[in-house]
C-alpha positions as CSV (number, residue, x, y, z in Angstrom):
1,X,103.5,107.9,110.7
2,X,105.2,104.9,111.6
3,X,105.2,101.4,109.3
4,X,102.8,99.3,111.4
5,X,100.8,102.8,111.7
6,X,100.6,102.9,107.9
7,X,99.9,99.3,107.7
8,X,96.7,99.6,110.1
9,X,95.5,102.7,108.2
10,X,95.8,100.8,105.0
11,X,94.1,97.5,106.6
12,X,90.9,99.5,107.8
13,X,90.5,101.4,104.7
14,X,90.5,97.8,102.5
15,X,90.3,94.1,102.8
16,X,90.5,92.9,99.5
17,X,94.5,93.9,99.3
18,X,96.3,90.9,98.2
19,X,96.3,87.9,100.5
20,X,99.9,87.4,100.0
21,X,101.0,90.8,100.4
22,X,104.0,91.5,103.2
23,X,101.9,93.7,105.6
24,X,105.7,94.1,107.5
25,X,108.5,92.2,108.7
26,X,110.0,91.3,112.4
27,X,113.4,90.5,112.3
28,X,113.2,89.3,108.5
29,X,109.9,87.2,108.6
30,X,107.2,88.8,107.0
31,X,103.8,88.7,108.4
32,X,101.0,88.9,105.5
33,X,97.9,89.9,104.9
34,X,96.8,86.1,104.5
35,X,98.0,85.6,107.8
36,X,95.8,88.2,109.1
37,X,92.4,87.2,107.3
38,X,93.0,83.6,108.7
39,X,93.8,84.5,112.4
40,X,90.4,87.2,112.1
41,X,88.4,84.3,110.7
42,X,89.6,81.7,113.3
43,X,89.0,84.2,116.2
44,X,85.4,85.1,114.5
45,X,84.5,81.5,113.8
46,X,84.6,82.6,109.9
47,X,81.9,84.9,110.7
48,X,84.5,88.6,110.4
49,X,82.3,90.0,107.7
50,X,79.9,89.8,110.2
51,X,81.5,91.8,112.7
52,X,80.6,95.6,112.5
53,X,82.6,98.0,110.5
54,X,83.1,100.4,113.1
55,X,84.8,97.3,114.9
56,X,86.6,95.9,112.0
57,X,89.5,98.3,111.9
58,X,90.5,97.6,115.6
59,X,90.2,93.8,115.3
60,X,92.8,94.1,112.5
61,X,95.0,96.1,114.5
62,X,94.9,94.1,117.6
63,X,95.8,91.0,115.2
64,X,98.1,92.3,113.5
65,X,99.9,93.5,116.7
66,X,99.2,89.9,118.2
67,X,101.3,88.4,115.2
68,X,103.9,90.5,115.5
69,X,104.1,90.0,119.0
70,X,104.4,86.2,118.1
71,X,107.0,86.4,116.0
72,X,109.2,88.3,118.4
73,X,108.8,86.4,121.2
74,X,109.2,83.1,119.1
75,X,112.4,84.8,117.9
76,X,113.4,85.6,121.1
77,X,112.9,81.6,122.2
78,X,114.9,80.7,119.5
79,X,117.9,82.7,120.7
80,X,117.6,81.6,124.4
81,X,117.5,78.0,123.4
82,X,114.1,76.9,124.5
83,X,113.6,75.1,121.1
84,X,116.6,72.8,122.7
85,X,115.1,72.2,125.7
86,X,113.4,69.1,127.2
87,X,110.3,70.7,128.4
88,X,109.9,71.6,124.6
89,X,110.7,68.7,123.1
90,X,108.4,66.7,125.3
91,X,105.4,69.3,124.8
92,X,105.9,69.2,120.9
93,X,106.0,65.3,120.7
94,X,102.5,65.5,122.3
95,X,101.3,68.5,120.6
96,X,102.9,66.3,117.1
97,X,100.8,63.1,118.3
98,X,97.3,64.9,118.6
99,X,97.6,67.0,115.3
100,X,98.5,63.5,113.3
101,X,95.3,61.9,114.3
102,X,93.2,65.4,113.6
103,X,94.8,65.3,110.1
104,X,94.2,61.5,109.5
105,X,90.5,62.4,110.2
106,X,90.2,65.4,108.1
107,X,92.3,63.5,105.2
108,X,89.0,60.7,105.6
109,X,86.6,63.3,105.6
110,X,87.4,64.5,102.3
111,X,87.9,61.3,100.9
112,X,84.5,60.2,101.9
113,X,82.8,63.4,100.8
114,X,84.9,63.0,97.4
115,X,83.5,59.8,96.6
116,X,79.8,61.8,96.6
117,X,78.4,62.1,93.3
118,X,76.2,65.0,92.3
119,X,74.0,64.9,89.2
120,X,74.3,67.9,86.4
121,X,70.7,67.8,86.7
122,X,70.8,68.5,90.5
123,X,73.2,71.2,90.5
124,X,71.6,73.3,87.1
125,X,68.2,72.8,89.5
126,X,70.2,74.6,92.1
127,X,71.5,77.1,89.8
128,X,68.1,78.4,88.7
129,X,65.9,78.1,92.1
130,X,69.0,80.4,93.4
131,X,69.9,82.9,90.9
132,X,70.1,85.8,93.5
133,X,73.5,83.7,95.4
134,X,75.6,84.6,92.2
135,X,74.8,88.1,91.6
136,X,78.3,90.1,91.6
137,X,77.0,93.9,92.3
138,X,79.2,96.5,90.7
139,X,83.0,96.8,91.5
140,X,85.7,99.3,91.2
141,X,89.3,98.7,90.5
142,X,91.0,101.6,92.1
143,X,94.1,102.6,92.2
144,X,95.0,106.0,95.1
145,X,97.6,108.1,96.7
146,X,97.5,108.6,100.4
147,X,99.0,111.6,102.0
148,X,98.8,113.6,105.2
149,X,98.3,117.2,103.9
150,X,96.4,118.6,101.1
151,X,98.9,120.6,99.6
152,X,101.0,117.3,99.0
153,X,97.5,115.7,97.2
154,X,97.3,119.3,95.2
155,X,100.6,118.6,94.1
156,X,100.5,115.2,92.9
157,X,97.5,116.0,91.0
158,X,99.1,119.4,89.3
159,X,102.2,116.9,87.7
160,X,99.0,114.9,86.7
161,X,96.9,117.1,85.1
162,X,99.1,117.6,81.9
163,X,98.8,113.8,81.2
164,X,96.4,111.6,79.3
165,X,96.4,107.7,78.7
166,X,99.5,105.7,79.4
167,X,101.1,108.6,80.3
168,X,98.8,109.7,83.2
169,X,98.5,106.2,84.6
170,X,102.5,105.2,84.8
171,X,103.1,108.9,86.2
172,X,100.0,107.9,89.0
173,X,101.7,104.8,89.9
174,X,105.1,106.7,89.9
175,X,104.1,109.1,92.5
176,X,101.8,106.4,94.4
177,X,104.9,104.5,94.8
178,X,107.0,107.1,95.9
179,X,104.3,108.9,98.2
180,X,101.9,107.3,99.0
181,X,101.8,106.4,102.8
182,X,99.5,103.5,102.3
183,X,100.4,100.0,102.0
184,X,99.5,100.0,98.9
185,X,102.4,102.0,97.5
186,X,104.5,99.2,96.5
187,X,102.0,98.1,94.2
188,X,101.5,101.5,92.6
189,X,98.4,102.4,95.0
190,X,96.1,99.3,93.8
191,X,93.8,98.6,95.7
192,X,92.3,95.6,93.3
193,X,88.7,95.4,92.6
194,X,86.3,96.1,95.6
195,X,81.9,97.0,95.8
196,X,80.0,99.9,97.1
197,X,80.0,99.4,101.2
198,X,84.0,98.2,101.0
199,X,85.9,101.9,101.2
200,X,84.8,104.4,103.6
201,X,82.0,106.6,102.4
202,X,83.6,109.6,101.0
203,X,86.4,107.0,99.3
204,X,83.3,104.9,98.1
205,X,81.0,107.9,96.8
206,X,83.6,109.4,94.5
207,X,85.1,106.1,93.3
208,X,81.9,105.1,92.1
209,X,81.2,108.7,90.7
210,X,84.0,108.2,88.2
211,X,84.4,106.4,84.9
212,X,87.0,104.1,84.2
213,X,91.1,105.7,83.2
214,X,89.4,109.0,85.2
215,X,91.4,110.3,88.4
216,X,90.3,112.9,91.1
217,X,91.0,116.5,90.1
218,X,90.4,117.6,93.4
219,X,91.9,115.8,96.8
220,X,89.6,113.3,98.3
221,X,89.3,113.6,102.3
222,X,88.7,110.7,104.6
223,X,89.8,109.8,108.2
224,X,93.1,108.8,107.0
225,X,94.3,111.8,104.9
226,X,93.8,112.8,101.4
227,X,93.7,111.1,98.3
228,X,94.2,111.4,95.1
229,X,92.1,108.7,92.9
230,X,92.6,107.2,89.4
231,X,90.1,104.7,88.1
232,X,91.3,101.5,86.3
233,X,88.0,99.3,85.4
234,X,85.0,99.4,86.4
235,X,82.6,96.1,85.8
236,X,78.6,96.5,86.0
237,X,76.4,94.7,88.4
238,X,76.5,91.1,86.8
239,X,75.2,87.1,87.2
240,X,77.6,84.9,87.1
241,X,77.0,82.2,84.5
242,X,75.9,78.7,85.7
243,X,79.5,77.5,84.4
244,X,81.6,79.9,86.1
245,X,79.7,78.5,89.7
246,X,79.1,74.5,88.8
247,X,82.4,73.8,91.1
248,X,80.6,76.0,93.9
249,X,77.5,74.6,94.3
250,X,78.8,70.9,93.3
251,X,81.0,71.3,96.7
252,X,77.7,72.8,98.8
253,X,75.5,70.3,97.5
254,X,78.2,67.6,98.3
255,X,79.0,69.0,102.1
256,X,75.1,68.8,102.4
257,X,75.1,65.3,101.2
258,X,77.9,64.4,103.5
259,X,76.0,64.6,106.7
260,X,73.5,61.8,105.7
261,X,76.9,60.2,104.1
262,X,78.6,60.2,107.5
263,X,75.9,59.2,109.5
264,X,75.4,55.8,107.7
265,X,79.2,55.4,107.4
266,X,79.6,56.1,111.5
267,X,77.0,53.3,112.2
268,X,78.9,50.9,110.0
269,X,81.9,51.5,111.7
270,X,80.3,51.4,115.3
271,X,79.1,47.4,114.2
272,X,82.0,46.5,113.3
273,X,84.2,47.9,116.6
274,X,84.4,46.7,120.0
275,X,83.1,49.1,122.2
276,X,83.0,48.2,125.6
């Protein structure tokens, strides 16, 4: 299995990896997983989650083979001296002019919309008429091992078996590291914290079947291979307290307050201009 192979498997399987995470490298730059989320959002509109799973994986792979595809034909501009060339110079001068004016504008957005004030009173109103927005459903911090064969996922967990505590996790991230052939093996197999629906089924049914410091006694099998699982934490379906999401529903309540904001403020401006 090949690296951006392995990388592909590992970006279907999860999406909550690390946004800064090297996903792989083409000729010493990396390309991340952040820069992945933000070219699936732009080419969704910010609406990926609501693209269907079965469709996910593929989007992924086509983006990440798009970015990589960038990088070496950017690389490959570089080294033929476009980046010296007058064609370039003029189109980036233009491309330079535009972008200044677009960030000029966004820069007086937000410093319009930071100059909105929302009452305590409003946003603890908000709070309690919309409980259900802040409800965190049960999660799973997993860590796994991800082989090919079964006989390699029997193995790993034989050297486990003998261990308890401490022990049994460093040996897991040990073997994850050295094993495992998901992305995810440089971090000792974590996978972070992620809720029923994230993992394919058979990954999601026995994750959520185990209790925390537990691991899989028996090889796990999905559409990528087999895996070996060990539970770090588990947290219970929970609210989240009106403290922890004042800063959330302070910026919603503002963005809905901008509108009216920018209306009145675009009218003001329109008196005072000369438009002919």
């Amino acid at each position: 299995m090949n690296k951006v192979t392995k990388i592909i498997t590992s970006l279907a399987m999860l999406s909550t990896i690390s946004m800064a995470q090297t996903l792989v490298t083409v000729n010493g730059t990396a390309v991340t997983q952040q820069d992945v989320e933000r070219e699936l959002m732009a080419a969704t509109q910010g609406r990926f989650n609501q693209v269907p799973t079965e469709k996910q994986a593929e989007f992924r792979k086509q983006v990440l083979e798009q970015l990589v595809a960038k990088e070496l034909v950017y690389d490959d501009a570089k080294k033929s001296g476009v980046l010296d060339s007058q064609e370039y110079k003029e189109k980036y001068a233009e491309v330079t002019e535009r972008i200044k004016k677009e960030i000029a504008i966004q820069v007086w957005q937000k410093r319009e919309v930071d100059k909105i004030a929302i009452s305590d009173a409003d946003l603890k109103k908000y709070y309690d008429a919309n409980k259900e927005e802040f409800v965190e459903n049960e999660s799973v911090n997993a860590r796994h091992i991800l082989v090919e064969k079964e006989a390699d996922a029997k193995k790993a967990i034989a050297e486990l078996k003998p261990l308890k505590g401490d022990a049994l996790k460093n040996k897991f991230i040990e073997i994850a590291k050295e094993k495992s052939t998901c992305a995810s093996a440089a971090e000792g197999g974590d996978l972070g914290y992620f809720t029923a629906g994230q993992m394919v089924p058979e990954f999601n049914d026995k994750a959520f079947s185990m209790k925390a410091k537990e691991f899989t006694t028996e090889p796990v099998k999905t559409q990528f291979g087999y895996h070996v699982i060990y539970i770090e934490d588990k947290k219970a379906k929970t609210t989240k307290s009106f403290a922890e999401v004042k800063p959330f529903i302070e910026q919603r309540l503002k963005m809905e307050k901008a509108k009216t904001v920018m209306m009145t403020k675009m009218k003001e401006l329109e008196k005072k201009a000369q438009i002919k």
